[in-house]
Residue, then its C-alpha position, 0 to 999 in steps of 0.5 A: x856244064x850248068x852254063x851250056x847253050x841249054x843243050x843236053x849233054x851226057x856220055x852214052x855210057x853215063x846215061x846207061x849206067x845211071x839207068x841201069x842203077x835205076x832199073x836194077x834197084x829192086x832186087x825182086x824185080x822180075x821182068x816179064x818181057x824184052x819189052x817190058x824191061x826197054x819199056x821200063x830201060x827207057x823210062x829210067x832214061x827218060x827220069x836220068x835226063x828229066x833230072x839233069x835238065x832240072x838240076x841244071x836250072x838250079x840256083x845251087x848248081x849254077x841257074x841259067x847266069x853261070x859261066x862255062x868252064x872246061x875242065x877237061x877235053x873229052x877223048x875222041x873216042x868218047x861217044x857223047x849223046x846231044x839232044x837238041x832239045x833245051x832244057x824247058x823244052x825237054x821239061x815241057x815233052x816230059x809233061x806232055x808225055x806224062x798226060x798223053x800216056x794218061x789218055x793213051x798208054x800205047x802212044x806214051x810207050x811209042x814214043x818213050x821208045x823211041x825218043x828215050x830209048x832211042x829204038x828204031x822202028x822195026x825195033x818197037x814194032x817188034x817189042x809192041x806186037x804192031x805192024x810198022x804201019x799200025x805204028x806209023x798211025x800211032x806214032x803221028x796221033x803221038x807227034x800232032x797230040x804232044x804238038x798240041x799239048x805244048x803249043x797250048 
């Protein structure tokens, strides 16, 4: 996998469990909402991703030079979640992400919701207590601000 076209891949299942092993290592940990546990599901979505695309770029695990090898053919059935994104990209969110959460926590939450956790609108709507509207003006100051940010 490490010579993949620089896209994502990992099984739904896969990325659950790794999040879950995240989430759930403090034993005391008592979460206080719905929302502040998919806030806290989808940041540890966000490190598991985060850290695969990191590893793929490393010399041990292969860099960018090594040649794929297929070992085995998943089953149909298999789910398996792509993100287009290639790697330096998703490195690049993610530091964008990290300094738009700094200036503004609401559309660093939006937006680690949605492109993380993968919820749908009235999903977040519902966890952060805005209207869908409110939302949609969050959510486009979050898009034209990452774009700035990563272009710049």
């Amino acid at each position: 996998m490490a010579g993949e076209s620089g896209l994502q891949t990992i099984s739904a299942t896969v990325l659950v469990h790794e999040a879950w092993l995240r989430v759930s290592r403090d034993q005391g940990q008592r979460w206080e909402s719905r929302r502040h546990f998919l806030g806290a599901a989808a940041q540890a979505m966000r490190c598991v991703l985060i850290n695969r695309a990191r590893d793929k770029k490393r010399l041990k695990r292969g860099g960018e030079d090594a040649e794929r090898v297929e070992l085995d053919a998943l089953s149909e059935a298999e789910a398996v979640l792509m993100f287009d994104a290639p790697d330096e990209e998703l490195l690049a969110v993610d530091e964008a992400l990290d300094r738009l959460t700094a200036e503004d926590a609401v559309s660093g939450e939006i937006v680690r919701l949605r492109y993380f956790a993968g919820l749908t609108w009235p999903e977040i709507s519902e966890l952060m207590g805005m209207s869908e509207r409110d939302l949609g003006r969050q959510w486009a100051f979050a898009r034209a601000w990452l774009r700035d940010a990563m272009e710049g």
